[in-house]
N, C-alpha and C positions, 0 to 999 in steps of 0.2 A: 512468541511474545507479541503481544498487541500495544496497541497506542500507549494505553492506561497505566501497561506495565512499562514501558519506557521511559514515560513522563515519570512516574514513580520513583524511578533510576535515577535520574537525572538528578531527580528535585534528593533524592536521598545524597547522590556525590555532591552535590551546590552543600548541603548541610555539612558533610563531611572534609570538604575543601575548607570554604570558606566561612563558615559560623563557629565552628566548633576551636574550643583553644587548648585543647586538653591531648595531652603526652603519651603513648603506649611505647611502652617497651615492646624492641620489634619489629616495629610497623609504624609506616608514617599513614597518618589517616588522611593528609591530604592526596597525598598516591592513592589513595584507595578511593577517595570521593571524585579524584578527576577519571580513574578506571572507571567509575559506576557511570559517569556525564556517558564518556564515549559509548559504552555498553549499550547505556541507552539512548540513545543518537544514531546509531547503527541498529539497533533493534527497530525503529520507527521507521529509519531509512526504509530498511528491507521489507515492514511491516507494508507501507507504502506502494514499494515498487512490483510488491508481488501479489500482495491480496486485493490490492484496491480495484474496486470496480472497473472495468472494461466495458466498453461499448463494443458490440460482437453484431456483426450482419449478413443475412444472410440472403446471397443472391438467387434465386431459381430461374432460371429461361427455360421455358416450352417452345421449341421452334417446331414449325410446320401447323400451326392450328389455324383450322380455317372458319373467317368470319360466315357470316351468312351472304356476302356477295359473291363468293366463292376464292376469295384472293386467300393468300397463304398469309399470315402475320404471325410475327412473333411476340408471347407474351412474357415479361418478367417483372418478378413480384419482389419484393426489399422487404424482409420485417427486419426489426432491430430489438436487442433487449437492451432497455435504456435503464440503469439502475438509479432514482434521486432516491 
């Protein structure tokens, strides 16, 4: 489930809670419109906590390489994948 479809949920249980005035035998459609909020409120939750972008880096050290003065130095390089 992504954003889109959560928002969707939501805005479908807000219609089903509180706009709608109408009866089913059976079923209370506000129960059903506040099940859909949460559904989707937890679906973006999660959509959020697991798919959304990471900043990931990655360290490499080369030890032992030697300049041109003959000294030993250690080099290390940082890339990063930065997602905007």
């Amino acid at each position: 489930m992504g954003i889109g479809a959560g928002i969707f949920l939501i805005a479908a249980g807000a219609i089903l809670a509180f706009a709608l005035h109408t009866t089913v035998s059976g079923i209370s459609l506000v129960t059903v419109g506040v099940i859909l909020m949460i559904v989707g409120a937890l679906g973006i939750a999660l959509d959020l906590a697991l798919f959304a972008p990471r900043r990931r880096r990655v360290v490499t050290t080369q030890p032992g390489v030697a300049d041109y003065t003959g000294t030993t130095v250690r080099r290390t390089t940082t890339t990063s994948d930065d997602v905007y």
